[in-house]
N, C-alpha and C positions, 0 to 999 in steps of 0.2 A: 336154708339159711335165709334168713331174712333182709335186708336192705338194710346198710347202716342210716345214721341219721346223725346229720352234724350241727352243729352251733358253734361261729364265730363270737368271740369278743375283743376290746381290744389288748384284752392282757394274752389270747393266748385262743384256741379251740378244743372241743371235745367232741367225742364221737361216738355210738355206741351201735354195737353189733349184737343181735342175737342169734345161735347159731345150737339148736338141738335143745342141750338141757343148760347151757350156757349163755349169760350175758358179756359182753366184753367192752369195757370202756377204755377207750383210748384219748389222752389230755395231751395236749400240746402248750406249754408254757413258754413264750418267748422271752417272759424276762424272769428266768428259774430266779426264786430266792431261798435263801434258808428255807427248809420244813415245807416243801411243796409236798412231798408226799405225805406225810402225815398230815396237810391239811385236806389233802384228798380221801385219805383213809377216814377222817371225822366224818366227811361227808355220808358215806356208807353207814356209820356205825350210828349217825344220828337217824337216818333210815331204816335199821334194822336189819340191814343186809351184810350177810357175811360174807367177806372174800377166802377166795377159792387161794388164789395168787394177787402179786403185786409183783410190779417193776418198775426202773425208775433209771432212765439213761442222761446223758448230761454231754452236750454237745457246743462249747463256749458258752452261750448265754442262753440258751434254749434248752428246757428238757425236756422226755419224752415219761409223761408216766401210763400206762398199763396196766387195768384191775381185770381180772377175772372173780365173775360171781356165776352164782347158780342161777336162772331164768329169771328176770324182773319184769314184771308187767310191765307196758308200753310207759303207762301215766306216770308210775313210780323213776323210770328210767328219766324219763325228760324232768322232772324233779333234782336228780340224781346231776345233769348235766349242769340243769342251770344255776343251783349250789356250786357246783364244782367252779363253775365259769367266777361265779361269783366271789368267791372264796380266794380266790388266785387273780383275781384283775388287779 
């Protein structure tokens, strides 16, 4: 298993794990709005990358969303974060 690797911003954090034949991205959104995950899933799908799974928890004002995909190279991943960061600030 590889070392995750994070990135703060100030709308929220993201994280990503590689682990065998799996990538795992994990978003932390503090100020959840309408369509978080679908703006997360854009991000993927402008990438190319298909997800495996999704999840998307909701906790007051903060959510938690969760992509599983298949192996993303390293470059493509931190791509993948800083969209996501972006997207949702």
């Amino acid at each position: 298993m590889s070392a995750g690797r994070s990135r703060r911003a100030r709308g929220g954090s993201a994280e990503v794990v590689a682990a065998g034949e799996t990538s795992c991205f994990a978003v932390r959104l503090r100020a959840a709005r309408p369509g978080a995950l679908t703006r997360v899933l854009q991000v993927f799908q402008r990438h190319r990358v298909p997800v495996l799974a999704a999840t998307v928890s909701r906790n007051g004002g903060e959510a938690a969303v969760t992509v599983t995909t298949a192996v993303v190279a390293p470059a493509v991943a931190g791509k993948i974060e800083a969209d996501i960061i972006s997207c949702n600030a």
